[in-house]
PAZAPA-4460 file (N, C-alpha, C; in steps of 0.05 Angstrom, whole numbers, plus 32768, in hexadecimal, padded with zeros to 4 digits):
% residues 163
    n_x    n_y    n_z   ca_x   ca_y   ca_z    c_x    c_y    c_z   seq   type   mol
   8A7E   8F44   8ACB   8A91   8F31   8AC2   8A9A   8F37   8AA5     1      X     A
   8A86   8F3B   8A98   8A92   8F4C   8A7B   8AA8   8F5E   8A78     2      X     A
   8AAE   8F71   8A8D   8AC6   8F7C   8A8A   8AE7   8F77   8A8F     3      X     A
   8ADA   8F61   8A9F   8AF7   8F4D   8AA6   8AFD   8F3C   8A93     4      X     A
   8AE9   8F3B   8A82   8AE5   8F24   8A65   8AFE   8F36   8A59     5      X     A
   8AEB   8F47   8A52   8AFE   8F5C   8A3D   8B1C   8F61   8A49     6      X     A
   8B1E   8F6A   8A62   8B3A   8F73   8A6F   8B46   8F55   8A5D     7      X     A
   8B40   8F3E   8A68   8B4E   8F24   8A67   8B59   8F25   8A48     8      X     A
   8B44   8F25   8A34   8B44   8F2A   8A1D   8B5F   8F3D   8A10     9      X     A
   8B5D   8F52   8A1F   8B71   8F62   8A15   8B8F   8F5A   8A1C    10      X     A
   8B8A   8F54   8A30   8BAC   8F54   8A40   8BB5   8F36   8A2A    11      X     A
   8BAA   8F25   8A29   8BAC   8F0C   8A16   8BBE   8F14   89FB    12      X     A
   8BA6   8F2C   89F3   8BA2   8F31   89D8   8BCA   8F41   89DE    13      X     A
   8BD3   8F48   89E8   8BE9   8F5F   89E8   8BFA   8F52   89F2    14      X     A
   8BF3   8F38   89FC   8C09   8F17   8A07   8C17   8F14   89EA    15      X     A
   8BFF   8F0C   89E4   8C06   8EF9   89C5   8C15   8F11   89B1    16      X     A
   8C0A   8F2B   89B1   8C1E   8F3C   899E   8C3A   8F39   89A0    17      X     A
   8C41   8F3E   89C4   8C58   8F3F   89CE   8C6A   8F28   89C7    18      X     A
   8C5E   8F0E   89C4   8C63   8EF5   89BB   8C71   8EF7   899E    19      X     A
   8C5A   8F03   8990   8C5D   8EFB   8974   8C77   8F0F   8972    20      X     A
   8C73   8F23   8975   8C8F   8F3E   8970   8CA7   8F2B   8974    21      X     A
   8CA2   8F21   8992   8CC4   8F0D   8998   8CC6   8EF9   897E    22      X     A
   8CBB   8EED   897D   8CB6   8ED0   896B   8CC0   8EE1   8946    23      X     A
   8CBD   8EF5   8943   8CC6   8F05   892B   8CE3   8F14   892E    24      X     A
   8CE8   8F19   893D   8CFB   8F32   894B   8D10   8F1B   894B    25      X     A
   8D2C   8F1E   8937   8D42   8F05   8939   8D53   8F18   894F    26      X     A
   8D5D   8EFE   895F   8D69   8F09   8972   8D8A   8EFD   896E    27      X     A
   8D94   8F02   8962   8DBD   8F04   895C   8DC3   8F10   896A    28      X     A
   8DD9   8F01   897B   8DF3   8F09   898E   8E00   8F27   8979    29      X     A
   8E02   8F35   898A   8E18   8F49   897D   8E30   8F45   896E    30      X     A
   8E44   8F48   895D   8E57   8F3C   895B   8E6C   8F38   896C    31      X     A
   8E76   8F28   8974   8E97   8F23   8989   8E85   8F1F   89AE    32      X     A
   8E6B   8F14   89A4   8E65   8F0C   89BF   8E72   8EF0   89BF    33      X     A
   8E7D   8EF5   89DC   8E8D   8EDB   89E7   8E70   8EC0   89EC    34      X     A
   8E7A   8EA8   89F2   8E6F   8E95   89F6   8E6B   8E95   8A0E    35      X     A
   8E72   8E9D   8A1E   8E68   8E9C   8A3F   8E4F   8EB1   8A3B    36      X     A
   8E4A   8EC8   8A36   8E3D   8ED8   8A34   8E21   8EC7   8A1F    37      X     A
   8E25   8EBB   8A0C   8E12   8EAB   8A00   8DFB   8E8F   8A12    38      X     A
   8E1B   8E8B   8A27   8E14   8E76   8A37   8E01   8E81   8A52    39      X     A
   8E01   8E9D   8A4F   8DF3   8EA6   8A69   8DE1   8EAD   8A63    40      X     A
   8DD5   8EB4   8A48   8DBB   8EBA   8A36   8DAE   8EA1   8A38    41      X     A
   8DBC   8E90   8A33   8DAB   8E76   8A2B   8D9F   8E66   8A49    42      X     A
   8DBA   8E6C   8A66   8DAA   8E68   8A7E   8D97   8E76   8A81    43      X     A
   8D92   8E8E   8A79   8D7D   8EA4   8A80   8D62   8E9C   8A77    44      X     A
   8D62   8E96   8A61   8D4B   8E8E   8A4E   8D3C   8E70   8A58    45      X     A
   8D54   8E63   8A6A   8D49   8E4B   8A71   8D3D   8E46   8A8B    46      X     A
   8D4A   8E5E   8A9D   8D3A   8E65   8AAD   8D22   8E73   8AAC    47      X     A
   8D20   8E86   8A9E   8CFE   8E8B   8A8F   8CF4   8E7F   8A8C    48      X     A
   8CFB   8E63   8A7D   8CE9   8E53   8A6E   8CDD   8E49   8A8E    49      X     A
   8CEE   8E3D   8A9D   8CE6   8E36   8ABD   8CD3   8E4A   8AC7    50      X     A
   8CDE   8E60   8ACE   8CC6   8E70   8AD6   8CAA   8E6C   8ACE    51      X     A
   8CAF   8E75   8AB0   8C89   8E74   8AA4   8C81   8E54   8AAC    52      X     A
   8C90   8E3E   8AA8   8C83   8E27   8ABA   8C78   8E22   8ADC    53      X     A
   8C85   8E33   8AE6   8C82   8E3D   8B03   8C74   8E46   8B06    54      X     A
   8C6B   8E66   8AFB   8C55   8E6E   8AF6   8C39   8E68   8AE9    55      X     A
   8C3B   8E4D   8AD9   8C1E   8E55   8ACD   8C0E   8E4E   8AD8    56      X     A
   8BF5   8E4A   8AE2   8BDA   8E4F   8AE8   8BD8   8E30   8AF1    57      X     A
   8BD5   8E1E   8ADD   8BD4   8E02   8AED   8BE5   8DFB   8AF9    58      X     A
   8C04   8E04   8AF2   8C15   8DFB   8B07   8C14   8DFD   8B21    59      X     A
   8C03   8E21   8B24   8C0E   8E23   8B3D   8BFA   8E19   8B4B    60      X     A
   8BE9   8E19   8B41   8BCC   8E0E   8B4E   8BCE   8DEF   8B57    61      X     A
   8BD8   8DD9   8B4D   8BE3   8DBA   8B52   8BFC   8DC0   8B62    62      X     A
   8C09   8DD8   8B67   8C27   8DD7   8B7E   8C1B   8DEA   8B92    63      X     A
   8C06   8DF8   8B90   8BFF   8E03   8BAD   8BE7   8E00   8BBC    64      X     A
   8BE0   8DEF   8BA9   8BBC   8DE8   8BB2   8BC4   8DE1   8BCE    65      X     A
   8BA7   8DEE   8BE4   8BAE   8DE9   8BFE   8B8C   8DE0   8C0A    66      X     A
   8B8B   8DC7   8C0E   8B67   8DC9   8C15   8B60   8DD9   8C2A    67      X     A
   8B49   8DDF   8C26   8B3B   8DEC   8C35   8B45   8E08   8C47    68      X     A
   8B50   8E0F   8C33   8B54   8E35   8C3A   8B3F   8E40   8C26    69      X     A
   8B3E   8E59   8C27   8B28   8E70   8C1D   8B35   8E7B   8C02    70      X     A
   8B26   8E7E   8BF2   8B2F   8E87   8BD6   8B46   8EA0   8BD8    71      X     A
   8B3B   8EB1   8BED   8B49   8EC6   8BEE   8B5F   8EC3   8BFD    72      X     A
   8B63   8EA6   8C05   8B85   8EA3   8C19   8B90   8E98   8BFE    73      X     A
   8B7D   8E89   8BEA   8B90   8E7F   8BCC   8B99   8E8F   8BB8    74      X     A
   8B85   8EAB   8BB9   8B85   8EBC   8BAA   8BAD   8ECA   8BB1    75      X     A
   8BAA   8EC7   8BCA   8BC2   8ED9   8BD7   8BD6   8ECD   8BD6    76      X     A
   8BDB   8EA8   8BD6   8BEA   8E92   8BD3   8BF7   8E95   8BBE    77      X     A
   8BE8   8E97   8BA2   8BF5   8E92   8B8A   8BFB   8EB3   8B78    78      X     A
   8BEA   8EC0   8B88   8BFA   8EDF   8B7B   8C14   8EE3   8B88    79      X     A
   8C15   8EDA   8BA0   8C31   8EE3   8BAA   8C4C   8ED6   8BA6    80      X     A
   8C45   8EB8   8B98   8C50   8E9F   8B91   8C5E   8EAD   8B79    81      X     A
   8C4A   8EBB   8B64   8C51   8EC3   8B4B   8C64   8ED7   8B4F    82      X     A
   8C5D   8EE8   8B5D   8C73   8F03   8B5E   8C8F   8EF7   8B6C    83      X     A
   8C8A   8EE3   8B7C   8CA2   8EDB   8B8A   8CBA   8ED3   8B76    84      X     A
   8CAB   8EBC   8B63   8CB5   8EB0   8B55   8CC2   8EC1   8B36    85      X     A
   8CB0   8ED7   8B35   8CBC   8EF3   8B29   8CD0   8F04   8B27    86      X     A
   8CCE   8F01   8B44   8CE9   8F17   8B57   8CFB   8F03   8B53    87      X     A
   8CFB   8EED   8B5B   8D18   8EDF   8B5C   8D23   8ED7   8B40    88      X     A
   8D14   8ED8   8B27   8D24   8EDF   8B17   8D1E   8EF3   8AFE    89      X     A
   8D24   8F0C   8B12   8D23   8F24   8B02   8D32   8F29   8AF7    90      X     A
   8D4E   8F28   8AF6   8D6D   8F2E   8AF8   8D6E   8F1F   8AD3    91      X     A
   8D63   8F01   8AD1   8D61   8F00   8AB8   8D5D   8F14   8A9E    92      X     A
   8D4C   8F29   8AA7   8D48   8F3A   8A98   8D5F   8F44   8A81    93      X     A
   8D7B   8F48   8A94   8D91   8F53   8A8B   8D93   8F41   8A76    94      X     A
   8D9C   8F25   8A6D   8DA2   8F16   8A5B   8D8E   8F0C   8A43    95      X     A
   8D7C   8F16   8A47   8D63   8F0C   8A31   8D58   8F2F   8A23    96      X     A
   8D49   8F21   8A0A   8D44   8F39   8A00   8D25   8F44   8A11    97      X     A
   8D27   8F5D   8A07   8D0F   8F6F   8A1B   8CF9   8F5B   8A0F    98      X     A
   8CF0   8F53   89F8   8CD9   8F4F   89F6   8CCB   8F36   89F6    99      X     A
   8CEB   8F25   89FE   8CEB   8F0C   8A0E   8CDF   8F14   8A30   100      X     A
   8CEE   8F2F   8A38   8CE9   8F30   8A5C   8CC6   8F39   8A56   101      X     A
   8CBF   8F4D   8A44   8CAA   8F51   8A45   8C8C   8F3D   8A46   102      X     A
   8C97   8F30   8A33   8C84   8F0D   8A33   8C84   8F05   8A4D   103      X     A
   8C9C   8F03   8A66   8C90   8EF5   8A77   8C8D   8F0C   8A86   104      X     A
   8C90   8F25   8A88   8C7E   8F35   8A9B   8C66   8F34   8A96   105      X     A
   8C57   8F36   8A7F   8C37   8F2B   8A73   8C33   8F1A   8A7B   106      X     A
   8C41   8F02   8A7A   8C37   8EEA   8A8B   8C30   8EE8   8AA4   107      X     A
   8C40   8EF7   8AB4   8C3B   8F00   8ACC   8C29   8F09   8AD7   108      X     A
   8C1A   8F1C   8AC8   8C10   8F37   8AD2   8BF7   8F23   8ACD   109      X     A
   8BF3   8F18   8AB0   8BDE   8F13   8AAC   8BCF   8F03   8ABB   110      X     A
   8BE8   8EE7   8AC8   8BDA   8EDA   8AD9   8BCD   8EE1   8AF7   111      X     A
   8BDD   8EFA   8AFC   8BCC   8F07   8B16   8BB2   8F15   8B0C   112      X     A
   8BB4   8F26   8AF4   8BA1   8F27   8AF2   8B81   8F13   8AEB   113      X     A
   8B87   8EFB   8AE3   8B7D   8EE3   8AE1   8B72   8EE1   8B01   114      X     A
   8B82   8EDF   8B18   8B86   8EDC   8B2E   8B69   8EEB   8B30   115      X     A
   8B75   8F07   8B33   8B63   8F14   8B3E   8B43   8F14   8B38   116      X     A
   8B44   8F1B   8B1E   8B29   8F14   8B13   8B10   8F06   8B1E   117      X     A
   8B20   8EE5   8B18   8B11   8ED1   8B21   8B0C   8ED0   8B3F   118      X     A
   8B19   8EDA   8B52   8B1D   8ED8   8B70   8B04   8EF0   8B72   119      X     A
   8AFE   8F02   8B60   8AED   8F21   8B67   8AD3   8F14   8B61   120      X     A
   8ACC   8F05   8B49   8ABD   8EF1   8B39   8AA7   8EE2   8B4D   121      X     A
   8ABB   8ED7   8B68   8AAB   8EC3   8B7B   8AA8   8ECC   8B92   122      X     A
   8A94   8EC2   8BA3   8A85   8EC2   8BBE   8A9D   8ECC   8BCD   123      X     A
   8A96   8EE0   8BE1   8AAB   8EDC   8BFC   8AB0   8ECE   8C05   124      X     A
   8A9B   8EB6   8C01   8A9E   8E9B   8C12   8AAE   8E81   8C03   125      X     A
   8AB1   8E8A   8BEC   8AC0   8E7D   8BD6   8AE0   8E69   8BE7   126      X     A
   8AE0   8E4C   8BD4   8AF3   8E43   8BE0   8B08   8E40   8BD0   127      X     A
   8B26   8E3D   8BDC   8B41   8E3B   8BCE   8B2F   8E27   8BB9   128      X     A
   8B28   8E0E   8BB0   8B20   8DFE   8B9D   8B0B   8E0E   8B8B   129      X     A
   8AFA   8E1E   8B92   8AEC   8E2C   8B82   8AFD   8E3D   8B70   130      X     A
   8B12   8E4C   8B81   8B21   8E58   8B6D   8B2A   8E53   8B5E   131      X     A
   8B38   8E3B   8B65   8B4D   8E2E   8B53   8B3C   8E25   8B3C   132      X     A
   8B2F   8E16   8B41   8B18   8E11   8B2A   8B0D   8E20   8B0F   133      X     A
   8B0B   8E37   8B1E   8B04   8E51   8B11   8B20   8E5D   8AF8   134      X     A
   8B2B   8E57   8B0C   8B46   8E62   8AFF   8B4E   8E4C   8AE9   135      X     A
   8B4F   8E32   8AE9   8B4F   8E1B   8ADA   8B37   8E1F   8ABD   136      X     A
   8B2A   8E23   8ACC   8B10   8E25   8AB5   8B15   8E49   8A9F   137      X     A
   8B27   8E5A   8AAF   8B29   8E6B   8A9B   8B40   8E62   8A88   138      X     A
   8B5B   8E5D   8A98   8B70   8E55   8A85   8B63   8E43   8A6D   139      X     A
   8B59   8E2B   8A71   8B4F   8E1F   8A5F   8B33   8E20   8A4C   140      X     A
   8B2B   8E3D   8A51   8B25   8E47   8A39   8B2D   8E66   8A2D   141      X     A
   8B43   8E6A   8A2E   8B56   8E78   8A21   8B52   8E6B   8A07   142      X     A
   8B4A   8E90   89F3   8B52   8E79   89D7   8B67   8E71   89C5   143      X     A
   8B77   8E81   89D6   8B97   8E83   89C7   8BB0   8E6B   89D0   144      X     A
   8B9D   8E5B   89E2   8BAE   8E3F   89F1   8BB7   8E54   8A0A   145      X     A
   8BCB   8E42   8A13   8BD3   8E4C   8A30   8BE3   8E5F   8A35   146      X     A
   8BEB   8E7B   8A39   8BFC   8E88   8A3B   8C17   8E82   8A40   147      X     A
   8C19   8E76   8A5E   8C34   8E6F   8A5E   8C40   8E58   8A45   148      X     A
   8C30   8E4A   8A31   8C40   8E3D   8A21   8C47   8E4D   8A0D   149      X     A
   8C3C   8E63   8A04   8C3B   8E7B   89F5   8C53   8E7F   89F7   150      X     A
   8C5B   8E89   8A0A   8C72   8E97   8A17   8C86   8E8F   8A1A   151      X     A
   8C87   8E65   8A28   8CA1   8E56   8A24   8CA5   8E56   8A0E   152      X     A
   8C99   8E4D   89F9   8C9C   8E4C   89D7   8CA7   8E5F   89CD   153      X     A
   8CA7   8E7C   89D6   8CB4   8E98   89D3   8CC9   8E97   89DC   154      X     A
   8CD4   8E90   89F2   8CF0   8E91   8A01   8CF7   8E7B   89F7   155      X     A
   8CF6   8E63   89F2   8D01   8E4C   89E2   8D0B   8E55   89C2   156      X     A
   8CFB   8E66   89B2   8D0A   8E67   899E   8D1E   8E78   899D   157      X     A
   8D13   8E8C   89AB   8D2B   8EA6   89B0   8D47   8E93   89BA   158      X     A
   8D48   8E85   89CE   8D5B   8E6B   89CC   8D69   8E5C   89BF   159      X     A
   8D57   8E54   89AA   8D60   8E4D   8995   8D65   8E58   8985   160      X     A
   8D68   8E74   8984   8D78   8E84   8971   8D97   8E8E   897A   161      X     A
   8D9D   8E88   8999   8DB6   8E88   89A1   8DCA   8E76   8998   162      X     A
   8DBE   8E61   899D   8DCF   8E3E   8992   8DCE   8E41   8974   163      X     A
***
């Protein structure tokens, strides 16, 4: 389990860089960008902000909790939930800056890897509530607070530097 400590540790540790870089990095419209084009940045960003709420860890766990399936039918529930919810808004990418898209690809990645971890962590016999549990008990001891708020707070200001 020590090494998944550390994996966790790092991917965190290179969340929050990616964070801080956006959170420093001023993001100004080019000159003679039209207002529709401003207005499609600012839907973009607000759909991110949706996403990383979609995605994060308690969310999905309170919208897909299913009693009494096997950790590894929950394990497969909410990784595929995440990539779903990924894919369908990839396309955002185009209108936001890279290191806005990059923050929520980290978000992403991280929480499968979260996923996986804890699901490798427990019994074969392990249940969807064990996981979830598991998974609850890591997010909330993260020492950096919660990723996905990390990350809305990142796409929110970058936001607020359009308006």
């Amino acid at each position: 389990m020590e090494l998944s400590a550390v994996s966790l540790v790092i991917a965190v540790i290179a969340l929050a860089i990616s964070i801080i870089a956006l959170l420093r990095k001023p993001a100004t419209p080019p000159p003679g960008e039209r207002s529709e084009s401003v207005a499609l940045r600012l839907q973009a960003y607000e759909r991110l902000v949706l996403l990383t709420e979609r995605i994060a860890l308690p969310n999905l766990i309170s919208r897909l909790n299913q009693p009494g399936i096997s950790a590894a039918e929950m394990k497969l529930i909410l990784t595929e939930n995440i990539k779903q919810e990924f894919e369908y808004n990839s396309t955002q990418q185009l209108y936001v800056t890279p290191l806005s898209w990059d923050a929520v690809r980290n978000l992403k990645e991280q929480n499968i890897m979260v996923i996986h971890q804890v699901a490798g962590s427990l019994p074969l016999d392990a249940s969807a509530a064990d996981l979830n549990r598991k998974i609850l008990e890591v997010v909330m001891s993260q020492p950096n607070g919660n990723l996905h708020e990390l990350v809305s707070q990142a796409l929110n200001h970058e936001a607020k530097k359009l308006m």
